[in-house]
N, C-alpha and C positions, 0 to 999 in steps of 0.2 A: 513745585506745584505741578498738577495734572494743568495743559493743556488740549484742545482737540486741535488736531492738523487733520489737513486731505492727502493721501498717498495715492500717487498715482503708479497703475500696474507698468509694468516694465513693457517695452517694444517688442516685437519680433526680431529677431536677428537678420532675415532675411524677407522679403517681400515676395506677400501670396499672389498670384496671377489669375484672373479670371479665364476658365477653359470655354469651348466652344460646348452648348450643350449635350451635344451628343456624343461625347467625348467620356469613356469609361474602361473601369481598370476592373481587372478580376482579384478576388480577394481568395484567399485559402489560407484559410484557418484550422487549427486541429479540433475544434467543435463542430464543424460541420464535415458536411459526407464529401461535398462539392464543393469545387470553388462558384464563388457567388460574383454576380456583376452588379458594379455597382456604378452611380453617376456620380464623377470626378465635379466638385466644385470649385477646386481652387489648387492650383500645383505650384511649388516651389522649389529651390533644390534641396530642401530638407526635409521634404513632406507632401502630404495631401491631404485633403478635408474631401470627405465622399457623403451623399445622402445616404440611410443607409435604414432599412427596415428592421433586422434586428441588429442592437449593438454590442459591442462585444467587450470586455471588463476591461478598464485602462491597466496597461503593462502588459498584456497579451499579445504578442509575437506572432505575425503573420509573414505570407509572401503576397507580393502584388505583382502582378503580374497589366503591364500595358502599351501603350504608342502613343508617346506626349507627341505634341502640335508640332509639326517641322521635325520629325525625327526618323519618318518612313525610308531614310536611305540605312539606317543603323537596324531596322526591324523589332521585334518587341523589348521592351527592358524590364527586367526580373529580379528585384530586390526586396530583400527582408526588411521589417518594416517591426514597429511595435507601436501600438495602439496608444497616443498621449492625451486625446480629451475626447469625451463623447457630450452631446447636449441631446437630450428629447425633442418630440415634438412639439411647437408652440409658435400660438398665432400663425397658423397655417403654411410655416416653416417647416422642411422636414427634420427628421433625427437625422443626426451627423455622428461620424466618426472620425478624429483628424490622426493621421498618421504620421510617423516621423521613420525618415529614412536610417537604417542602419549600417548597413554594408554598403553602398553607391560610390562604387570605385571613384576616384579622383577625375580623370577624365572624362568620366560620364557625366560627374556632376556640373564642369567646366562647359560639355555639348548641350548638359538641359539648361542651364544660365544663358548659353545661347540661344537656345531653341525658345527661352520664354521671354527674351530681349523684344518690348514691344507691346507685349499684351498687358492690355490696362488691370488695374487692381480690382477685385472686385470691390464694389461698393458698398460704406460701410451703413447696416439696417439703422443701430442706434448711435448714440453719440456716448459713448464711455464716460461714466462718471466716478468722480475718484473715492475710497472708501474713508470712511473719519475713524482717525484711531485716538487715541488717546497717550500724549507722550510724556513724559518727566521734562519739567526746564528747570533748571539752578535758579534762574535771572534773565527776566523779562527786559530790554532796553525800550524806552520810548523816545522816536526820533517824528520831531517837529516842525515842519517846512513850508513856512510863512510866502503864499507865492503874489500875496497883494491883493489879489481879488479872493483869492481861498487861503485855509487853512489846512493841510492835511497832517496826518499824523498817525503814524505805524509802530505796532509793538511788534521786535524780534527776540530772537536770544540770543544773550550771548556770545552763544556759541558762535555765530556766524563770523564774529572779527576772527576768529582764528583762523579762516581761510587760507589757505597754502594755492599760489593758480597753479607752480609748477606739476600737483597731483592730477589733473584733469587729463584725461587722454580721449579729444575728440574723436570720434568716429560716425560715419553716418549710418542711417537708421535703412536705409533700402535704394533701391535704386534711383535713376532718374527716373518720373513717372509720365512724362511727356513727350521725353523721347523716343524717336523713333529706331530702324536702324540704320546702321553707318550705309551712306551710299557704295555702291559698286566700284572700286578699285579695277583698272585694264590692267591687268599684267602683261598682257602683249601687247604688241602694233601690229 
């Protein structure tokens, strides 16, 4: 039988960091003449989300060219980039373009993880709601559990007894979001 379930979208891999406003990268693109600047709203070491007036078609290959927060001793960083999501304007939000790093040498990426150790996430506008889809079930089970003052009672499928734990591979979802960074270690006396 068709039931409806809620699906909910998958995490980010890594967690977006809210930049200092005035904080902006140049973009260059082969559609335009010039590189353009644009305001950085969120940096990670996978990407960026920029406001951006015009946007440019998802899978288009840029360079970005900038100076994350804490990173003025290393001087500009200049990575190829490809364009993974754009959204319009709406409710007085501007149009965005999020980009996703492609080349970010190993190290670099190790010194921007550092560099954004600290800085709070940015805050989320709405609150994500899950989509309903429509799924096949063999066999609905109803499970009954009589607690004295209540009644409750849950339909699953199935499926669910077949659970294996050893298949799970815990991992977390982003950083600590509270912490700060590590105190000052003396290497000398």
């Amino acid at each position: 039988m068709l039931q409806s379930a809620e699906v909910f979208t998958n995490a980010r891999s890594t967690l977006r960091r809210s930049v200092p406003q005035s904080f902006q990268s140049e973009v260059i693109a082969g559609r335009w003449d010039t590189p353009r600047a644009h305001r950085v709203l969120d940096l990670s070491e996978e990407g960026m989300r920029v406001a951006s007036g015009t946007r440019l078609p998802r899978g288009e290959h840029v360079v970005l060219s900038f100076i994350p927060p804490g990173w003025w001793v290393h001087g500009e960083l200049t990575v190829f980039a490809r364009v993974a999501r754009e959204t319009e304007r709406h409710d007085g939000a501007p149009a965005t373009m999020g980009f996703e790093f492609i080349d970010l040498p190993r190290g670099a990426r190790t010194e921007l993880s550092r560099c954004l150790r600290g800085l709070p996430p940015p805050l989320p506008r709405v609150r994500a709601r899950p989509k309903k889809e429509l799924v096949w079930i063999d066999v609905m089970v109803t499970y009954t559990e009589d607690l004295g003052d209540r009644v409750n009672t849950f339909e699953v499928s199935e499926r669910i007894a077949d659970f294996d734990a050893g298949s799970l591979q815990l991992q977390t979802l982003g950083g600590l979001v509270t912490g700060g960074r590590r105190p000052y270690r003396w290497r000398h006396a």
